[in-house]
C-alpha positions as CSV (number, residue, x, y, z in Angstrom):
1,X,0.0,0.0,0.0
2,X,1.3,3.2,-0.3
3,X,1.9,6.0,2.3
4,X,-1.3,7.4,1.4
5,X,-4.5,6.7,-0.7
6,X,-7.4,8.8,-1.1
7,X,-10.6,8.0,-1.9
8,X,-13.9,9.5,-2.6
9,X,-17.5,7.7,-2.4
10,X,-20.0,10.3,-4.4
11,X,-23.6,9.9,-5.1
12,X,-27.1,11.2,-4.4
13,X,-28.0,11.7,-0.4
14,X,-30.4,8.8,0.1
15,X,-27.5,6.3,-1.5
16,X,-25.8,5.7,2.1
17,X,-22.5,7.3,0.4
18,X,-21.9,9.1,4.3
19,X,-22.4,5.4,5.7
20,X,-20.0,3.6,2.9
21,X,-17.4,6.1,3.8
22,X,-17.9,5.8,7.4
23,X,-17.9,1.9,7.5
24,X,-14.5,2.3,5.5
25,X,-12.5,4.5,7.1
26,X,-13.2,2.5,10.6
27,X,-12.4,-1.0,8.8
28,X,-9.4,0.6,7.6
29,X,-8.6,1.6,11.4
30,X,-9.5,-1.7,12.3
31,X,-7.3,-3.2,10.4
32,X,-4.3,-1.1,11.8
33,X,-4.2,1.5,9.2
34,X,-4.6,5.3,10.0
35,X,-7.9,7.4,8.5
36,X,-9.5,10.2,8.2
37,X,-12.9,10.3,6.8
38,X,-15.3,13.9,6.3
39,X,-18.1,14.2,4.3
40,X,-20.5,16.6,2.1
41,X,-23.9,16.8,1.6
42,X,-26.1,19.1,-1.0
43,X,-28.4,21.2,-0.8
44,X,-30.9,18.7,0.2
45,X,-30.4,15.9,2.5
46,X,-32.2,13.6,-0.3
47,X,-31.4,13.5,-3.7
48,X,-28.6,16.3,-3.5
49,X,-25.2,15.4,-4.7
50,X,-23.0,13.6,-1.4
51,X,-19.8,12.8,-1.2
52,X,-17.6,10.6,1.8
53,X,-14.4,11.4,1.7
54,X,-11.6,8.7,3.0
55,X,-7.8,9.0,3.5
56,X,-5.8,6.0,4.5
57,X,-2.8,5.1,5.2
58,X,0.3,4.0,7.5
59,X,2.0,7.2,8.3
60,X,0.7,10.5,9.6
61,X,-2.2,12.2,7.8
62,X,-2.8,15.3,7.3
63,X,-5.2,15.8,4.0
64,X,-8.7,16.0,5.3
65,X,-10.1,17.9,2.0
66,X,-8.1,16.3,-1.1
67,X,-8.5,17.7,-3.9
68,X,-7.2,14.3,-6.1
69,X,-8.2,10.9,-5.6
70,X,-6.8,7.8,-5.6
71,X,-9.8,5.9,-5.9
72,X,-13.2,7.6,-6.9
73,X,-16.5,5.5,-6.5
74,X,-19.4,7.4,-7.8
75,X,-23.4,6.2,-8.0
76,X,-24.8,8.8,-10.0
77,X,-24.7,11.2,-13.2
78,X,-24.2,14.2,-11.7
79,X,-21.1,12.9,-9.3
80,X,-19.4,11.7,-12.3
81,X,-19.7,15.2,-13.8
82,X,-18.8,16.7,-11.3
83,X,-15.2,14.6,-9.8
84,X,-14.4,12.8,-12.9
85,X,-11.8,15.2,-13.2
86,X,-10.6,15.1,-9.3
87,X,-9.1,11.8,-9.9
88,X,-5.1,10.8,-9.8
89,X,-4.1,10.2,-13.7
90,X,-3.3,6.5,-12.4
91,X,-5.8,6.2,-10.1
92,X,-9.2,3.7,-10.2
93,X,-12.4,5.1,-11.0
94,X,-14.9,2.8,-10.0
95,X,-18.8,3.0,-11.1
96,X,-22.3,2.1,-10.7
97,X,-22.6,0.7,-14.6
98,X,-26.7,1.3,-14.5
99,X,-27.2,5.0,-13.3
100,X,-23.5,6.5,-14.8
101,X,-22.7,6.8,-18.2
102,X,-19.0,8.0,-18.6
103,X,-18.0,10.6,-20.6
104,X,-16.5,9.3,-24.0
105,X,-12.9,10.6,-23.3
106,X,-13.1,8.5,-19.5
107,X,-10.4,7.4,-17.4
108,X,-8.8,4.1,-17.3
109,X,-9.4,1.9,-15.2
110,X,-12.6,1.7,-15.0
111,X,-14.6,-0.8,-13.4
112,X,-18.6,-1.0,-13.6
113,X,-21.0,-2.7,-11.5
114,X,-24.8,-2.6,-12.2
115,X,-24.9,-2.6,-7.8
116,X,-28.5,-1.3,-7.6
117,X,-29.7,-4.0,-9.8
118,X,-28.1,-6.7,-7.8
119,X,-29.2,-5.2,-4.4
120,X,-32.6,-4.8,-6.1
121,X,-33.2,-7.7,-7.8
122,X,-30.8,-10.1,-6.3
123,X,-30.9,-9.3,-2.9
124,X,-34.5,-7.9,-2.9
125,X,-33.7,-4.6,-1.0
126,X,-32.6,-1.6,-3.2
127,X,-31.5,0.1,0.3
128,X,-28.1,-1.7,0.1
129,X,-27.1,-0.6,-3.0
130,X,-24.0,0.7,-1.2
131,X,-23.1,-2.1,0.5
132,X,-22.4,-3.9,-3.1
133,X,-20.3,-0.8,-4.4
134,X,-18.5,-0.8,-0.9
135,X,-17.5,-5.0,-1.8
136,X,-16.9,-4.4,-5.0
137,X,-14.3,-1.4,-4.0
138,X,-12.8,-3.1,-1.4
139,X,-11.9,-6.0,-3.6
140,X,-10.6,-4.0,-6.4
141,X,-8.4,-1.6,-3.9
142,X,-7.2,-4.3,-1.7
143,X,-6.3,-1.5,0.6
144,X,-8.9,-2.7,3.5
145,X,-9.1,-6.5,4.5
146,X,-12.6,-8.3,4.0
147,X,-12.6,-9.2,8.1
148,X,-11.8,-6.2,8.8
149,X,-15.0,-4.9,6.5
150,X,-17.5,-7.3,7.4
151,X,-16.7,-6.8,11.2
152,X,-18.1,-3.2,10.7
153,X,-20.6,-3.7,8.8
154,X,-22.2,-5.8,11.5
155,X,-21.4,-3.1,13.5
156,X,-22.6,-0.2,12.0
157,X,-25.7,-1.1,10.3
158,X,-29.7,-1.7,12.3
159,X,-29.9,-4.6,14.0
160,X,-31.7,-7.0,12.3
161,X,-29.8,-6.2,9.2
162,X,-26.5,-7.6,9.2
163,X,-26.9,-10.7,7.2
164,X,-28.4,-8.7,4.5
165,X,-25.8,-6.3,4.7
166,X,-23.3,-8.7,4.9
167,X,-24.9,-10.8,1.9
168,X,-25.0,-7.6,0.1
169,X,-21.1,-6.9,0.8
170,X,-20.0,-10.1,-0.5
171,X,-22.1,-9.8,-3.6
172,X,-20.4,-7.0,-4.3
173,X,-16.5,-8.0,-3.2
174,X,-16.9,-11.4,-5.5
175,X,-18.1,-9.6,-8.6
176,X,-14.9,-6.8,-7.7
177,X,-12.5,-9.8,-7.6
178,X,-14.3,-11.2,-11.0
179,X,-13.1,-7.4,-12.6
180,X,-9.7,-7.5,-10.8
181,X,-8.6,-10.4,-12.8
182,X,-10.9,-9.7,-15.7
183,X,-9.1,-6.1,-16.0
């Protein structure tokens, strides 16, 4: 891993972008690593653009507003409009294949997922939607281990949901390993 990676989860509010970035920078704690994690919402609390900002790493940190990413996961139109352009020239731009269309000159690589489809019609519950794009991430980046993951998951979602969650998380982190080797 190097020193520092920074990521960005982007999206609509109503997506759980603020709890995908939350459950990742405290895995990524969890798992020994250092992070800091902030977040911005739009100018509604619902449907307004939303971003989770994470920055990891083993050494000290001191970037709580990047403006570059390492890693950009975005789950909507208007959040690929808008940070497309924030990302590292070598970094990974990860994508929710259904709701984003990328722009014909788009970075490489790029990995698609169609993660409300599966949540929706897979899993049955559209609501964790995010917990797919957080599996598939985490199994493209490598940056946070799966234990560590699935431990906060169970931790930081209602009780009662956790298998789904969980379900939804592996859904997600097999069909990211499936791109790793594909790509």
């Amino acid at each position: 891993m190097d020193a520092i990676t920074t990521l960005r989860f982007a999206g609509f509010g109503g997506q759980g972008i603020v709890k995908t970035g939350e459950i990742f920078g405290a895995a990524a704690v969890a798992d020994g690593l250092r992070a800091l994690q902030n977040q911005s919402y739009g100018s509604s609390a619902r449907g307004g653009l939303c971003t989770a900002d994470v920055v990891v790493g083993r050494g000290e940190l001191y970037e709580l507003e990047p403006d570059r990413f390492d890693v950009l996961v975005i789950m909507s139109q208007d959040s690929c409009n808008a940070f497309c352009d924030h990302l590292h020239p070598d970094g990974k731009l990860i994508f929710e294949q259904d709701l984003v269309t990328l722009p014909q000159a788009h970075h490489e690589p790029a990995f698609g997922v169609p993660a409300t489809q599966i949540a929706a019609s897979e899993l049955g519950r559209r609501i964790v939607t995010n917990m797919v794009m957080l599996g598939f991430c985490a199994a493209l980046t490598g940056l946070v281990g799966r234990p560590a993951l699935e431990r906060t998951i169970r931790g930081s979602v209602p009780k009662g949901t956790e298998q789904l969650n969980i379900k939804a998380f592996s859904e997600g982190f097999e069909r990211g390993v499936a791109a790793g080797r594909a790509g």
